[in-house]
N, C-alpha and C positions, 0 to 999 in steps of 0.2 A: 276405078280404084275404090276399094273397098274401104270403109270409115275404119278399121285396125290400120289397114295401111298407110293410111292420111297422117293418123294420130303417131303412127311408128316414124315419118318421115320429119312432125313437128320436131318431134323427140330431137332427131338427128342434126335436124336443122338450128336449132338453138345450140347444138355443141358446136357447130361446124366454125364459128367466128371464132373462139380461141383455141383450135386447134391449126386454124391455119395462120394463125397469129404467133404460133410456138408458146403459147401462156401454160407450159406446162409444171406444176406443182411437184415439188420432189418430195413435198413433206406435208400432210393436209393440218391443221389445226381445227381439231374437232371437241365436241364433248359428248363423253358418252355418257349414254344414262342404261338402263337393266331394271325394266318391270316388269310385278305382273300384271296379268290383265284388266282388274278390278282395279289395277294401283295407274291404270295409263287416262291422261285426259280426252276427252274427243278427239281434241283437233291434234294429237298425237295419232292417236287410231287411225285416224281418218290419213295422218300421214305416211302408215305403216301400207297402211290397206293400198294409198293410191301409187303407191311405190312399187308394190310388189305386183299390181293388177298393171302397172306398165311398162316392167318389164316379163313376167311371167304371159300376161296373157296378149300384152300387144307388141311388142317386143318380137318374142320367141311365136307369136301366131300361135297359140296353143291357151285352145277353150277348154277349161279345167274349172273345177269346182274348190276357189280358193280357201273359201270360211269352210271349215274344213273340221267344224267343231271340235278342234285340237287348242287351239288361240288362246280358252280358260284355263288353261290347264298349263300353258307354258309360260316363259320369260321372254321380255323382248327386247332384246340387244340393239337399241340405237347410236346412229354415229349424226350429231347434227353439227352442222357448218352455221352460222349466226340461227335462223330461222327456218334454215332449210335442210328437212330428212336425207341424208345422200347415204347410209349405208344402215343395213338391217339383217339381223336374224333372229330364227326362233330359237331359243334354248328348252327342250324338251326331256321331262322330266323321266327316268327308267319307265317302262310298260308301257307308255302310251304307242309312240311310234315303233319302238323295237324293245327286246329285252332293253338294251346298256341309254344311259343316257344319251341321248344325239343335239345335234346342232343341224338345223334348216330355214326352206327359207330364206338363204344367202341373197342378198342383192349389195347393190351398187347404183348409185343414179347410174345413169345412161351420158351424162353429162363431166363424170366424173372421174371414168375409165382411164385405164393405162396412167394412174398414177402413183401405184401401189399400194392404192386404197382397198382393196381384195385381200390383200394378204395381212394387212390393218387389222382389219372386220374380223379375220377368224381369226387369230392369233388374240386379238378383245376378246372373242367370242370363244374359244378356247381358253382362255385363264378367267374369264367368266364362269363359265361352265364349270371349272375347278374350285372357284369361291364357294360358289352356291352348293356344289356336292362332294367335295372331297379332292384334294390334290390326287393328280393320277390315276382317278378311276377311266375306264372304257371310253370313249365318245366316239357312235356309230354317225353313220353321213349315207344321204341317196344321194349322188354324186351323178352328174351329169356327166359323161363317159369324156368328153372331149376338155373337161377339168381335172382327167385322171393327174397328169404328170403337177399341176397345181396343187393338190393336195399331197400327193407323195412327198413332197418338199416340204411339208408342213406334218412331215410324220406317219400320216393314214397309208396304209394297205390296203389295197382291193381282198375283200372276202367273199366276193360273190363271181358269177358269169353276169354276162351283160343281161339288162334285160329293158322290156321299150315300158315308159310309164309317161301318159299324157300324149304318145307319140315323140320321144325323145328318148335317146341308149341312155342307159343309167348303169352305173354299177353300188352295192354298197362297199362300203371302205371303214376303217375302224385303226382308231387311234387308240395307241396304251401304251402308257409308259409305268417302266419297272421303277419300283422307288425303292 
């Protein structure tokens, strides 16, 4: 067993006692915070970074070049539980990643799942993205194809064909509302 998969199965195994205890949360009690980059402390960073490096890269098995020299440039939408990072995205500013402004980077602990803490995050991360730039403007998404019908629920349209990025089907999708 390969050290990704070691570390992918600790993951699992630390959720596994309150899921088979039924300790499941209908409602998370979080606080969110939305910074930039310059404005986040280390050990914030540091909890962004190791959040997203396990599920993006140990998780999902997909060796990808995270620091992605985008980071300075965007917001960073946290959800924390007492001390601990459980949900994250990027909010990215128009040009950088596409023309309209986007939202990436979506995670979720691994711990934390099937609580509808997912649809939390971006729906934060969505009227976030509207404080910071304008009620109703565009917010484009690279959207992991087998989250299509998750995001359609939340508004977005696929505007693209599929396509593989990292080794994984992606489509993009684009929210807009008429005001």
């Amino acid at each position: 067993m390969g050290i990704c998969e070691k570390n992918t199965l600790q993951i699992i195994r630390t959720c596994l006692p309150d899921r088979q205890a039924g300790n499941f949360k209908l409602e998370t009690e979080m606080n969110w915070s939305c910074k930039k980059f310059d404005e986040l402390a280390p050990n914030e960073l540091y909890a962004a970074l190791q959040l997203r490096n396990a599920v993006f890269v140990v998780e999902q098995n997909c060796i990808f070049q995270d620091a992605d020299d985008k980071d300075q440039e965007c917001f960073h939408l946290m959800g924390w539980e007492e001390k601990k990072l459980i949900a994250y995205t990027r909010i990215v500013p128009a040009g950088i990643c596409y023309e309209e402004t986007s939202i990436g980077r979506v995670v979720t602990s691994p711990c934390e799942r099937r609580k509808g803490l997912g649809r939390d995050l971006m729906q934060q991360s969505i009227n976030t993205t509207y404080s910071l730039f304008g009620a109703g403007i565009p917010i484009k998404i690279g959207a992991q194809l087998y989250l299509k019908k998750f995001y359609e629920s939340l508004g977005f349209v696929q505007t693209s064909d599929i396509y593989i990025e990292d080794g994984i089907e992606h489509i993009e999708m684009l929210l807009s509302k008429e005001e």
